[in-house]
C-alpha positions in Angstrom: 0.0 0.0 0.0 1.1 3.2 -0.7 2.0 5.7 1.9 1.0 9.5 0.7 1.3 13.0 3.0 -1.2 15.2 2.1 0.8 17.6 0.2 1.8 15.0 -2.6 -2.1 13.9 -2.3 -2.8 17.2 -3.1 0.0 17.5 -5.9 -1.2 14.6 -7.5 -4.4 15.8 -7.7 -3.5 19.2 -9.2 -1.3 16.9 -11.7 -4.7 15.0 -12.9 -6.2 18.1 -13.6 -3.5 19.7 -15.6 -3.4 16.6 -17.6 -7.0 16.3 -18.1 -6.9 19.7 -19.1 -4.1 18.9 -22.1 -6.3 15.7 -22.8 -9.5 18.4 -23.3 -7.0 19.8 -25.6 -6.2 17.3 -27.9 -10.1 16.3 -28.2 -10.9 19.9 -29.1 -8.0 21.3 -30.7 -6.4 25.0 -29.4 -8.3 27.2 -31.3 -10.1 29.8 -29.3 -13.3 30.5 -31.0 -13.9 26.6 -30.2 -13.0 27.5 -26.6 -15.4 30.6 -27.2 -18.5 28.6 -28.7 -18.8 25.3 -27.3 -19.8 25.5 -23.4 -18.9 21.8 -22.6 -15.1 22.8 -23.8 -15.2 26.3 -22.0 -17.1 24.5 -18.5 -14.7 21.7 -18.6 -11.2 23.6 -18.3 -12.9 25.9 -16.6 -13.7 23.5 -13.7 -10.6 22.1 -13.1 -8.9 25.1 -13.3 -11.5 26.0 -10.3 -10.2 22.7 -8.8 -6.4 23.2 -9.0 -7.3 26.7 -7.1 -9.1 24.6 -4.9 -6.0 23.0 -3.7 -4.0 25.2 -4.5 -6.2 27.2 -1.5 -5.7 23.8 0.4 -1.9 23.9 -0.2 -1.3 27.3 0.9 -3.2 26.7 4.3 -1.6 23.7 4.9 2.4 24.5 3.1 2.7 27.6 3.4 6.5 27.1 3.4 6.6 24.9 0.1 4.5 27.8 -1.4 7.1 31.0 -0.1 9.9 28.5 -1.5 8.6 27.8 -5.0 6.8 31.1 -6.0 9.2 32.3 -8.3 8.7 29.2 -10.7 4.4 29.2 -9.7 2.2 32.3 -9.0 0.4 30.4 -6.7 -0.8 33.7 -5.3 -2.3 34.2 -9.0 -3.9 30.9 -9.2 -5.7 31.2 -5.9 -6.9 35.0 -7.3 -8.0 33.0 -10.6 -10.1 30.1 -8.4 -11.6 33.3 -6.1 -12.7 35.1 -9.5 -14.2 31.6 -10.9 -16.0 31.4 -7.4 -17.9 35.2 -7.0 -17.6 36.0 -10.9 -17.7 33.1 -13.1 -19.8 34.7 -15.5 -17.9 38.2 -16.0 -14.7 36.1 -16.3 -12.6 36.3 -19.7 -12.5 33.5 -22.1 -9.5 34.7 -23.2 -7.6 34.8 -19.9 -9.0 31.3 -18.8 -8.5 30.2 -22.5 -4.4 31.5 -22.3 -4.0 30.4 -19.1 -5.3 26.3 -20.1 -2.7 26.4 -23.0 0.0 28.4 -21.7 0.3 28.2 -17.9 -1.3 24.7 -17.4 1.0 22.7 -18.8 4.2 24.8 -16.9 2.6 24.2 -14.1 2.2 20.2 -15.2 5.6 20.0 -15.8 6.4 21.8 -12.4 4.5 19.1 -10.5 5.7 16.4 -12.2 9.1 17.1 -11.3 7.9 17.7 -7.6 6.8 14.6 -7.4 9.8 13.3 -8.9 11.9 14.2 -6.0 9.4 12.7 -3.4 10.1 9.2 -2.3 7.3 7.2 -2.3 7.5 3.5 -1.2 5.1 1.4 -2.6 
């Protein structure tokens, strides 16, 4: 059985949302006014972006130390903004930021994680 603290539970989580996110991706293509037009698309990036905020909330309570120390490669601050906007605004929110943040930041942040998790040791 594996044995997981909470802040890899949490990274892995954030991890299956970035991928699902690039997996929405490759089903839809990266054009924009297909972001813009079809709402399954648009609600499904837009709700695990809302998730990875989520714990990204849960992480900062919880790590605030792994947070101060890896800021300057994630704007975690930004992210948590992002989830409180999704929250009180969702419907004044820009398709074009949530759309630039999917393609652009999501997969960064992937890639972060990934090598996070890389340098935990977890027994099995």
């Amino acid at each position: 059985m594996t044995n997981f603290n909470r802040k890899t539970t949490i990274l892995l989580h954030i991890q299956r949302y970035c991928t699902e996110i690039e997996e929405n991706f490759k089903f839809f293509g990266t054009q924009i006014d297909t972001f813009k037009k079809n709402n399954i698309f648009r609600d499904s990036i837009s709700m695990k972006i809302f998730q990875i905020g989520e714990l990204t909330k849960e992480l900062d309570k919880t790590y605030k130390d792994f947070i101060k120390e890896t800021e300057s490669q994630i704007p975690w601050r930004n992210i948590i903004r992002m989830r409180e906007l999704f929250a009180h605004h969702y419907g004044d929110m820009d398709l074009d930021i949530i759309f630039n943040t999917a393609l652009k930041d999501i997969p960064k942040l992937n890639n972060f994680i990934k090598s996070q998790l890389d340098n935990i040791n977890i027994e099995s």
